[in-house]
C-alpha positions in Angstrom: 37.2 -55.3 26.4 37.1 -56.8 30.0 35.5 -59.5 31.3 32.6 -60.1 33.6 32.5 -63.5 35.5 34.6 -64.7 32.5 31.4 -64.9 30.2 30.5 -61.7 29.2 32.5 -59.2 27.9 31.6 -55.1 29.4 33.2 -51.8 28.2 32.7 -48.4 28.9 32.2 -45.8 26.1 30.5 -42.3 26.3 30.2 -42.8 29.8 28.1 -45.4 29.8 29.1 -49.0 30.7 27.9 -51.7 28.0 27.5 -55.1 28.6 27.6 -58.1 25.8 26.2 -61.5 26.3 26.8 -64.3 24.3 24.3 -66.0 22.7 21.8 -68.5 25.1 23.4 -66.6 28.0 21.7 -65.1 31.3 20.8 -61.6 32.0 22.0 -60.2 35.1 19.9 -57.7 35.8 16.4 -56.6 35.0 16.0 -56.1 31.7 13.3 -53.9 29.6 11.7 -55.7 27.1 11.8 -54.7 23.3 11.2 -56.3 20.1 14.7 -57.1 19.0 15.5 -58.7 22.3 14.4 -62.4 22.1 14.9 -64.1 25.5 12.6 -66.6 27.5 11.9 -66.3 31.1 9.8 -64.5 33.5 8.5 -60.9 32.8 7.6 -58.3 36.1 6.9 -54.8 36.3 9.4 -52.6 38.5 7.4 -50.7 41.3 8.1 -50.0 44.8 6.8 -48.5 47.6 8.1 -45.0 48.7 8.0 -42.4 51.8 7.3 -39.3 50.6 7.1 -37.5 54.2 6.9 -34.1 52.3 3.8 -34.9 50.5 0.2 -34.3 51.9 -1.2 -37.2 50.9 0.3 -40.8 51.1 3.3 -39.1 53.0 3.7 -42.3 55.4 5.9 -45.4 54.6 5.2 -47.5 51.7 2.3 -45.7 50.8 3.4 -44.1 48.0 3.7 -46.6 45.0 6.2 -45.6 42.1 7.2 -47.1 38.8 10.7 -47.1 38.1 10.5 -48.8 34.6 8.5 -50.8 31.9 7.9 -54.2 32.2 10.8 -56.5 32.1 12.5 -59.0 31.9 14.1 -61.0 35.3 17.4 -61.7 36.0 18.2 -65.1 34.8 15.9 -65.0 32.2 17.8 -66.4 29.0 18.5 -64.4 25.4 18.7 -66.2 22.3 21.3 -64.2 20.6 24.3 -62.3 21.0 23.3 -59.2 22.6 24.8 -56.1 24.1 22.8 -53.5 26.9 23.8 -50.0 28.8 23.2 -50.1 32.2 20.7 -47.7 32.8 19.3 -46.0 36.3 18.6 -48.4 39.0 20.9 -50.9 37.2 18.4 -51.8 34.6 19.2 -53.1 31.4 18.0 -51.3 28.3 18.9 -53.0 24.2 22.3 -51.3 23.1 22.1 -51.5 19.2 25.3 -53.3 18.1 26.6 -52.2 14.9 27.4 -54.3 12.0 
């Protein structure tokens, strides 16, 4: 495994690049929120505003509102237990089931 920041430990397998934390570590990115994730910290949706210029209606800047993911969990927000994610689209965070 390599390192990230020399705290967390990141692979890549099946194309997809994993990420482990260490227990009462801090997530980097936005992360989605799930019931076998138990962190503390602040929780936000993930929208933005969009030009769709091709569009007939709201086809001028930032009048076009998207969602680009569930609620979730804010960078720096703190997990409780060793933990591993795949970076997903936009960079989010999504639970990577860790075998045992």
């Amino acid at each position: 495994m390599n390192k990230l920041f020399n705290i967390y430990d990141w692979e890549s397998k099946n194309g997809s690049i994993l990420i482990h934390t260490p227990k009462n570590s801090h997530l980097l990115a936005h992360t989605e929120t799930t019931e076998n994730l138990s962190a503390q910290g602040e929780i936000e949706p993930l929208v933005g505003r969009e030009w769709r210029s091709h569009a007939s209606n709201n086809r001028y800047a930032g009048q076009h509102i998207e969602k680009f993911g569930d609620p979730s969990w804010v960078p720096g927000s703190q997990v409780a237990q060793l933990s591993a994610f795949v970076i997903q689209e936009f960079g989010i965070w999504r639970t990577h089931c860790i075998p045992v």
